[in-house]
C-alpha positions in Angstrom: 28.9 247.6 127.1 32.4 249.4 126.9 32.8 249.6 130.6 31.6 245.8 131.0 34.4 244.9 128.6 37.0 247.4 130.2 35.8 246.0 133.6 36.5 242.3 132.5 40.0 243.7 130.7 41.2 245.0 133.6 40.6 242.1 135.7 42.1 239.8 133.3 45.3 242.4 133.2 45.4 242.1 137.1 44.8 238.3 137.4 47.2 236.1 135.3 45.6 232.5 136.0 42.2 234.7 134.3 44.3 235.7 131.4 46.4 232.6 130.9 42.6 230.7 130.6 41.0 233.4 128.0 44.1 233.2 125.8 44.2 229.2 126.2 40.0 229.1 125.1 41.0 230.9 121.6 43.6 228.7 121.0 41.2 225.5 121.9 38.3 227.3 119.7 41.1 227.5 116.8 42.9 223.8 116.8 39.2 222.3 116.9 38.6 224.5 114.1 35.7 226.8 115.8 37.4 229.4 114.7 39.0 229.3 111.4 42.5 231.3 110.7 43.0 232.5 107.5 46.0 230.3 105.6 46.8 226.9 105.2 45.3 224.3 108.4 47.8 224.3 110.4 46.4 220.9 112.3 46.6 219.1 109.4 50.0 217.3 110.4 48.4 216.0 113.2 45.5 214.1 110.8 47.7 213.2 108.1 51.7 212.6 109.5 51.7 212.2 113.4 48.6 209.8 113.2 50.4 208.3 110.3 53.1 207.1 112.5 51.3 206.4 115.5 49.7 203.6 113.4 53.3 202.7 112.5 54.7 202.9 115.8 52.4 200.6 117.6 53.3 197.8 115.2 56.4 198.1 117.1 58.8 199.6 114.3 59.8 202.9 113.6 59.1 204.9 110.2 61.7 203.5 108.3 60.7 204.4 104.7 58.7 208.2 105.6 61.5 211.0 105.0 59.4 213.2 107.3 60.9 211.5 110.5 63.4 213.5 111.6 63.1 213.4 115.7 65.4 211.4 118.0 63.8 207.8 118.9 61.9 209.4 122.7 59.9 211.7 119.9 57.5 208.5 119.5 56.6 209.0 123.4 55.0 211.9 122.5 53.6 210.7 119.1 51.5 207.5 120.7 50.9 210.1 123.9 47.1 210.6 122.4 46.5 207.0 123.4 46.4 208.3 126.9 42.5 209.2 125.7 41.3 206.7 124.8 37.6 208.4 124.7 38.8 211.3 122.4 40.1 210.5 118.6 43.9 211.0 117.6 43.9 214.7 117.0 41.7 215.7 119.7 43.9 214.0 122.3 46.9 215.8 121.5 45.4 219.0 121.4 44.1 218.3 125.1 47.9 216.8 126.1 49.6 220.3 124.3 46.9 222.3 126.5 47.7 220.4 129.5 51.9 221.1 128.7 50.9 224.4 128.8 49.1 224.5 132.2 52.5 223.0 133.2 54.8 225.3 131.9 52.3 228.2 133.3 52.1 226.4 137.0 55.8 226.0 136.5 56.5 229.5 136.1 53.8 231.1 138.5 55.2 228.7 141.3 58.9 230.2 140.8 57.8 233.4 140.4 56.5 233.7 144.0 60.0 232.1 145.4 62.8 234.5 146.7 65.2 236.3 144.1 62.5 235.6 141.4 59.9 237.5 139.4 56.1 236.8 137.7 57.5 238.4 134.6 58.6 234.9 133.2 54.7 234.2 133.8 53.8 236.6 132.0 55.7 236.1 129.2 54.6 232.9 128.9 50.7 234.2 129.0 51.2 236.4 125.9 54.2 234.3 123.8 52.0 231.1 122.8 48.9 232.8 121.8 50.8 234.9 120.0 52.5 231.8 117.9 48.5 231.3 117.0 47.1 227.4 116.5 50.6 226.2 115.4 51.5 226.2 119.4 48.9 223.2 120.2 49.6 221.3 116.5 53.1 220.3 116.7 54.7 218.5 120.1 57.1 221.4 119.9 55.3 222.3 123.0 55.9 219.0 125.6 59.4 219.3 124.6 59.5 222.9 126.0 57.6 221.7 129.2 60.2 219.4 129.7 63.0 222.3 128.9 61.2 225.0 131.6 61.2 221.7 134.2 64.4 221.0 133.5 66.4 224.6 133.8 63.9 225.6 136.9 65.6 222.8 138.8 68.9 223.9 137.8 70.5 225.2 140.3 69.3 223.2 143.4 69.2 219.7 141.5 71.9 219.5 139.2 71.2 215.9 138.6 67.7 216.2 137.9 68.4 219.3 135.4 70.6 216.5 133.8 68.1 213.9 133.7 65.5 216.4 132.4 68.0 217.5 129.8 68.9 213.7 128.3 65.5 213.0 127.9 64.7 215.9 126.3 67.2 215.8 123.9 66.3 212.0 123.0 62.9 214.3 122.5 64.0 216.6 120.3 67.9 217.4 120.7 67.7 221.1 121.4 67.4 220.5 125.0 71.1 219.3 125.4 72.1 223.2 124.9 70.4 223.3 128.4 73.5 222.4 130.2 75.5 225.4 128.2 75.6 227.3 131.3 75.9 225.2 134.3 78.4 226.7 137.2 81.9 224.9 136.8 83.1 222.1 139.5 80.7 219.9 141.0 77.3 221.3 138.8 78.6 220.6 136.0 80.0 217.4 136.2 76.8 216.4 138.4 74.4 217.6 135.6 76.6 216.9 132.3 76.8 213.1 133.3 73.8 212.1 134.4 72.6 214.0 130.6 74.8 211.7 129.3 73.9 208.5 130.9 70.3 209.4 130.7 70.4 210.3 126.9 72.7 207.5 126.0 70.3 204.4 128.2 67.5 205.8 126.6 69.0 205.1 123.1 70.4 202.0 123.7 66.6 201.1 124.7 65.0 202.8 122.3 67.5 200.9 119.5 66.7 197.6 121.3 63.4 197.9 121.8 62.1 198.9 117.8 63.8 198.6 114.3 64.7 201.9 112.8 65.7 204.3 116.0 68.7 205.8 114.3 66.9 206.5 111.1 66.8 209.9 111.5 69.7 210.8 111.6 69.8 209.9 107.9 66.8 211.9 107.2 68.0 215.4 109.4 71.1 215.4 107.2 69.7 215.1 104.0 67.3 218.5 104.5 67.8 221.2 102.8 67.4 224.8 102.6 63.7 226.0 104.3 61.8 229.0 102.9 61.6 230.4 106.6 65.3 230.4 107.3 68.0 233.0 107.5 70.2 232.0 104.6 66.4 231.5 102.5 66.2 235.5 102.4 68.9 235.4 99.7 67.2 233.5 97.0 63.6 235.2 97.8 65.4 238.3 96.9 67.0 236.6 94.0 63.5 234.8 92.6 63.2 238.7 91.5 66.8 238.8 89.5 66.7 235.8 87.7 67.5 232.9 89.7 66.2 229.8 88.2 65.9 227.7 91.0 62.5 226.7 93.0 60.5 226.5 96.5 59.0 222.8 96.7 58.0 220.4 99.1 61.2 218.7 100.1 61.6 216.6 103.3 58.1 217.6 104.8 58.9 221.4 104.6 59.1 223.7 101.5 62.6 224.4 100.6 64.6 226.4 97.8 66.1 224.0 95.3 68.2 225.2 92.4 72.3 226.4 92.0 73.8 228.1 94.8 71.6 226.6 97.4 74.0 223.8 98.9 76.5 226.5 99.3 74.3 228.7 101.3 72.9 226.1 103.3 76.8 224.9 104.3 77.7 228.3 105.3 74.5 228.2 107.6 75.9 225.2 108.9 79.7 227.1 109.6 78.0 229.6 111.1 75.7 227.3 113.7 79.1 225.9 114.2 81.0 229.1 114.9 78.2 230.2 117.5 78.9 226.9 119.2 82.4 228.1 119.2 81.7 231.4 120.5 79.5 229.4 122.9 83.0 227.6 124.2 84.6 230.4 124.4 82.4 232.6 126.2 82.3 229.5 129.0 86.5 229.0 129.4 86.1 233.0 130.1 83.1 233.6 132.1 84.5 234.5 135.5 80.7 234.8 137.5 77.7 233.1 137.4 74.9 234.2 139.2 71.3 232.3 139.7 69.7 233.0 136.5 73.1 232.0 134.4 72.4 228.9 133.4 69.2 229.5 131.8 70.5 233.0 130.4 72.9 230.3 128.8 70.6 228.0 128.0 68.5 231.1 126.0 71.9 232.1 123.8 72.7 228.9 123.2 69.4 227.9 121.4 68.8 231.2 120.3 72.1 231.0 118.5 70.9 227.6 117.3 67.6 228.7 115.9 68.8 231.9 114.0 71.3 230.6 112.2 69.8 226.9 111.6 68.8 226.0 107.6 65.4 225.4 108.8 63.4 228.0 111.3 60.0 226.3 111.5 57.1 228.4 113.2 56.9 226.1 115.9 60.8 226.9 117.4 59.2 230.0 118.3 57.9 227.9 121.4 60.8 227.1 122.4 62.5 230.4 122.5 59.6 231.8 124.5 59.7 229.1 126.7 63.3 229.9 127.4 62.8 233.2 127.8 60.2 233.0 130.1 62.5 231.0 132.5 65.3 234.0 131.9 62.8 236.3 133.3 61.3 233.9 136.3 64.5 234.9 137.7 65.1 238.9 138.9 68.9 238.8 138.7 68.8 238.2 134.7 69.3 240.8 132.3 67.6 239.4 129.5 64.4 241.5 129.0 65.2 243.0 125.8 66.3 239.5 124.1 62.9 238.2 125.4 60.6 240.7 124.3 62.3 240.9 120.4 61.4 237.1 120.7 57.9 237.7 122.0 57.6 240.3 118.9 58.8 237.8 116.6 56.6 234.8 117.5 53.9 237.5 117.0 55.4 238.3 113.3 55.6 234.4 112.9 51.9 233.8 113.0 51.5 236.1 110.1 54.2 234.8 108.4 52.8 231.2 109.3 49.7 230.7 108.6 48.0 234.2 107.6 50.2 235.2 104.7 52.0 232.0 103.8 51.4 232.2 100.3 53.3 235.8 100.2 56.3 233.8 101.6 55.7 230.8 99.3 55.8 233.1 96.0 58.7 235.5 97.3 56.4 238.7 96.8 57.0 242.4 98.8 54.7 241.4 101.7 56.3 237.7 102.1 59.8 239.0 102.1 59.2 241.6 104.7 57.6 239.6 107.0 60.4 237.2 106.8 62.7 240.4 107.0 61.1 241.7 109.8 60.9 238.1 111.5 64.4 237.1 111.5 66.0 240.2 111.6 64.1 240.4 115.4 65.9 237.1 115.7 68.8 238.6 114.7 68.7 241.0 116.8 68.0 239.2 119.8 70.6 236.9 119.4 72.9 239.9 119.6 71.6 241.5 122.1 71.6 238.6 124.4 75.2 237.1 123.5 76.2 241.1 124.7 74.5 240.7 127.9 75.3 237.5 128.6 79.1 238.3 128.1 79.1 241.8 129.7 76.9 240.1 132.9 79.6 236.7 133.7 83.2 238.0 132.0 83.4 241.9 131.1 81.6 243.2 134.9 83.8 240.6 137.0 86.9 241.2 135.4 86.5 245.6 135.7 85.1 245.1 139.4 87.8 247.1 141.6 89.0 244.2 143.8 89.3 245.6 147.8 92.0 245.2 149.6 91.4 245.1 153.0 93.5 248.2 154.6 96.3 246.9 157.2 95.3 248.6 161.0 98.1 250.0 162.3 99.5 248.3 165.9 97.7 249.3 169.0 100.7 250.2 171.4 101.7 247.9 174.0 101.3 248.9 177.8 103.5 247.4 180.4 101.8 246.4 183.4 102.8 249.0 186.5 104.9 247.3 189.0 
């Protein structure tokens, strides 16, 4: 029996497509509740708040009074998308349209690995990131967003406009895909990409405000959020549950979040610091003196990378989007962005326990919730490092050192008079 299994190991080592399927069955067996993961059901947002707006949505207004919408007016595409099955009920049709976002992404990614200059490795990454993430991959739309995001930056280069058209709509999606166009080269590119982004996010909004009541609510709603248990600037007052702080961790805005003194003051610094990244972000672009093909989606990687770490709220399911990032990083062979992308591969892993397994640890600040939030972030941490380093070393430290040749002057051949 060992050898039949090692047999069928090996095989599914060697064969991806093989792999990708097995790993894609579990996470079926899990969302349809075959299998049953220990902690809290993670599918129950999809039965109790994205079916709750889809019966808002289709009477043609958005949700107006529920402080739980918080995604850019496009999010109710993907929302009503279940009723493109008719034949299967609410939740079961989104788990088949995540499933079918992640064949995407995977054909995506196994079709540019086989093009010159780039590598399966992003394939691969792929393969083990979402599993690893658990049930929480297929139970948010987290996951069409990213296929949207993979599209998008493995167009980049060859079709700027349609990396920009790709980018607008995502970020009418879910924002985070405007941080695509972080890293597009300068001169034509850019200004090819950054508009038609602009024109596509901003005729997209102007329909989206025409068409329904209530487009613009959540912006309203994003701002008011808090503090998240899950976040960064959260370790502080876990640690500080344990010395006397007298705040709380409650349902707040559809997530848990710390309440109590000192909490508005940590969550602005998390907001100085997202800005400052952004600033480093500029900077980094006004020097970078070489961009090669994988630049812009190294770019794109730091930038949200940068955005998720230090954000107020790190939900489980923004681990999809980092590994869908850095899956694209490693589709192409010129990046250097292996280390960043496996800390993140680790972390999604760490997430899963964190979210769903041992949420109750987190919830009640013990020794086992705190280190897996330790562990989690500071993996974040340090990929965010890591990659910012790379990323500047790669496009403005290496160009600016490379000896520049100088072509040696020949010295003048003599000149022969003709013979008379």
């Amino acid at each position: 029996m060992t050898g039949v299994l090692g047999t069928a190991a090996e095989r599914a080592r060697r064969n991806p497509v093989l792999l990708w399927g097995l790993t894609r069955v579990v996470l079926l067996l899990c969302v349809f509740k075959v299998v049953t993961v220990p902690g809290p059901d993670v599918t129950s947002d999809i039965e109790q708040i994205y079916q709750g707006w889809f019966e808002v949505l289709k009477t043609g207004t958005y949700p107006l009074d529920d402080v739980t919408w918080q995604y850019p007016p496009l999010a109710a595409l993907a929302i009503l998308s279940p009723a493109l099955l008719p034949f299967l009920g609410y939740s079961a049709a989104f788990f088949v349209l995540a499933f079918l976002c992640d064949a995407l992404v995977f054909g995506l990614l196994m079709y540019a690995g086989r093009r010159r200059g780039r590598s399966p490795h992003g394939a691969w990454i792929w393969i083990a990131g979402v599993p690893l993430l658990g049930p929480t991959a297929y139970a948010r739309y987290d996951l069409m967003v990213t296929a949207v995001a993979v599209a998008a930056l493995l167009a980049g280069l060859s079709r700027p406009r349609v990396l920009g058209a790709l980018a607008g709509f995502g970020a009418m999606l879910k924002v985070w895909p405007a941080l695509l166009l972080a890293g597009t080269p300068r001169g034509r590119a850019t200004f090819r990409s950054w508009s038609t982004a602009a024109g596509a996010a901003a005729g997209l909004l102007l329909l989206c405000v025409l068409a329904a009541p209530g487009a613009l609510a959540f912006l309203t709603f994003q701002r008011d959020r808090g503090l998240e248990l899950e976040s960064l600037g959260a370790m502080l007052f876990h640690v500080a549950r344990h010395l006397g702080w007298d705040g709380e961790a409650r349902m707040n805005y559809g997530s848990i979040e710390f309440l109590g003194p000192y909490v508005s003051t940590v969550s602005t610094a998390a907001m100085v610091l997202t800005v400052a990244s952004f600033g480093w972000l500029l900077v980094w672009r006004i020097r970078a003196r070489a961009f090669s093909t994988s630049t812009p989606a190294d770019a794109a990687f730091v930038a949200v990378l940068l955005f998720t770490t230090t954000s107020r709220v790190i939900s489980p399911q923004y681990m999809i989007w980092l590994v869908g990032l850095a899956a694209v990083c490693l589709a192409y062979r010129a990046s250097r962005m292996r280390r960043p992308a496996h800390l993140v591969v680790w972390a999604t892993a760490v997430t899963q326990f964190e979210f769903p397994v041992w949420f109750s640890h987190v919830t009640d600040s013990d020794p086992l919730g705190i280190t897996l939030l330790l562990i989690r972030n500071g993996l974040l941490v340090a990929a965010s490092v890591s990659a910012c380093r790379i990323l500047w070393r790669q496009t403005v430290t290496e160009p600016r050192l490379a000896p520049v040749v100088t072509p040696v002057p020949q010295p003048e051949r003599a000149r022969t008079l003709p013979v008379a």
